[in-house]
N, C-alpha and C positions, 0 to 999 in steps of 0.2 A: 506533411512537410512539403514546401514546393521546392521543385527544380528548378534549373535555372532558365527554363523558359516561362515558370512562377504556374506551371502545372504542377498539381500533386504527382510527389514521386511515389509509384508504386511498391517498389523497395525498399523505401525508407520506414524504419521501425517506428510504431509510432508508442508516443512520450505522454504521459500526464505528470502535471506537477505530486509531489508527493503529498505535500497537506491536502490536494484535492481528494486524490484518491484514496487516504484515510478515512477523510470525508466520506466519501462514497461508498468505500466497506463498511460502513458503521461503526469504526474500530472509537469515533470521537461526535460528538453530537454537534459541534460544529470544527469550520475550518480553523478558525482561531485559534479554540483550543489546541488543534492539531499543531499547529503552527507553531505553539507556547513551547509545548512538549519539543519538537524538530529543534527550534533557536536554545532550546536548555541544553542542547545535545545528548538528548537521550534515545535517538533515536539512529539507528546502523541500517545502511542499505548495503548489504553483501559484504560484512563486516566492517565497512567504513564509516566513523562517526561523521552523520550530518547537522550542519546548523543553518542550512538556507531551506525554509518550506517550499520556495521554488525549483528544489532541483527535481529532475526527471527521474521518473519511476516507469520502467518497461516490462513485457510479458516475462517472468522469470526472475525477477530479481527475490532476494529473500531480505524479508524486514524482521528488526528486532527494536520493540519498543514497548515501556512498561505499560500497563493497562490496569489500573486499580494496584490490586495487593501484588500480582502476577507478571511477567515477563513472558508477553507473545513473542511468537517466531514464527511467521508467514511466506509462503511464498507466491507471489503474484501472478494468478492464473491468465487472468485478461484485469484488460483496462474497460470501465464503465462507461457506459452515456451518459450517467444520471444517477442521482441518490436513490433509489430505487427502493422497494420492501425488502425485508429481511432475507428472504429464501435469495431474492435477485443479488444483495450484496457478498453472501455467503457462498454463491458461485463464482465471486471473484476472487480468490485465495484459498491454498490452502493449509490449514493450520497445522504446523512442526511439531507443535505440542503434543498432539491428540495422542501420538502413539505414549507418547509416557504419562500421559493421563492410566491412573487404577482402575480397571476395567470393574463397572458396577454387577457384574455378574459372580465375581468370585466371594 
């Protein structure tokens, strides 16, 4: 983000739009999609329903938004460069659910 001398401000948090970075978790195979889902409003950034795929998504927010049969809850570790591989987008969140997932050992 720049200052007002149109330098990047060091300080300032930085933002991805949110259908990108669905995008970029691999939570949606494209941004569209993602987008479809966000303007349905089915989709909550720190319990607030959204329906602009362009709003911003920062380190720390928690997202809740349906994924097939299921209802993820994430929380946003870092923002990505790029659509990355699998292990690369899985280090950008992380997942709410896991702990109430039934542990396959019992």
């Amino acid at each position: 983000m720049a200052g007002p001398s149109g330098k990047p401000d060091p300080n300032a948090a930085r933002k991805l739009r949110l259908d990108k970075w669905l995008w970029q978790a691999r939570f949606f195979k494209s941004r569209g999609l993602a987008a479809e889902v966000i303007e349905a409003g089915h989709v909550r950034v720190n319990g607030t329903r959204i329906t602009r795929p362009g709003r911003d998504v920062t380190e720390g927010d928690t997202l809740t938004f349906p994924q097939g049969d299921r209802i993820r809850v994430v929380r946003i570790l870092a923002l990505g460069q790029r659509r990355g591989p699998a292990p690369e987008a899985q280090a950008l969140y992380l997942d709410l659910n896991a702990s109430a997932a039934p542990d396959a050992l019992e």
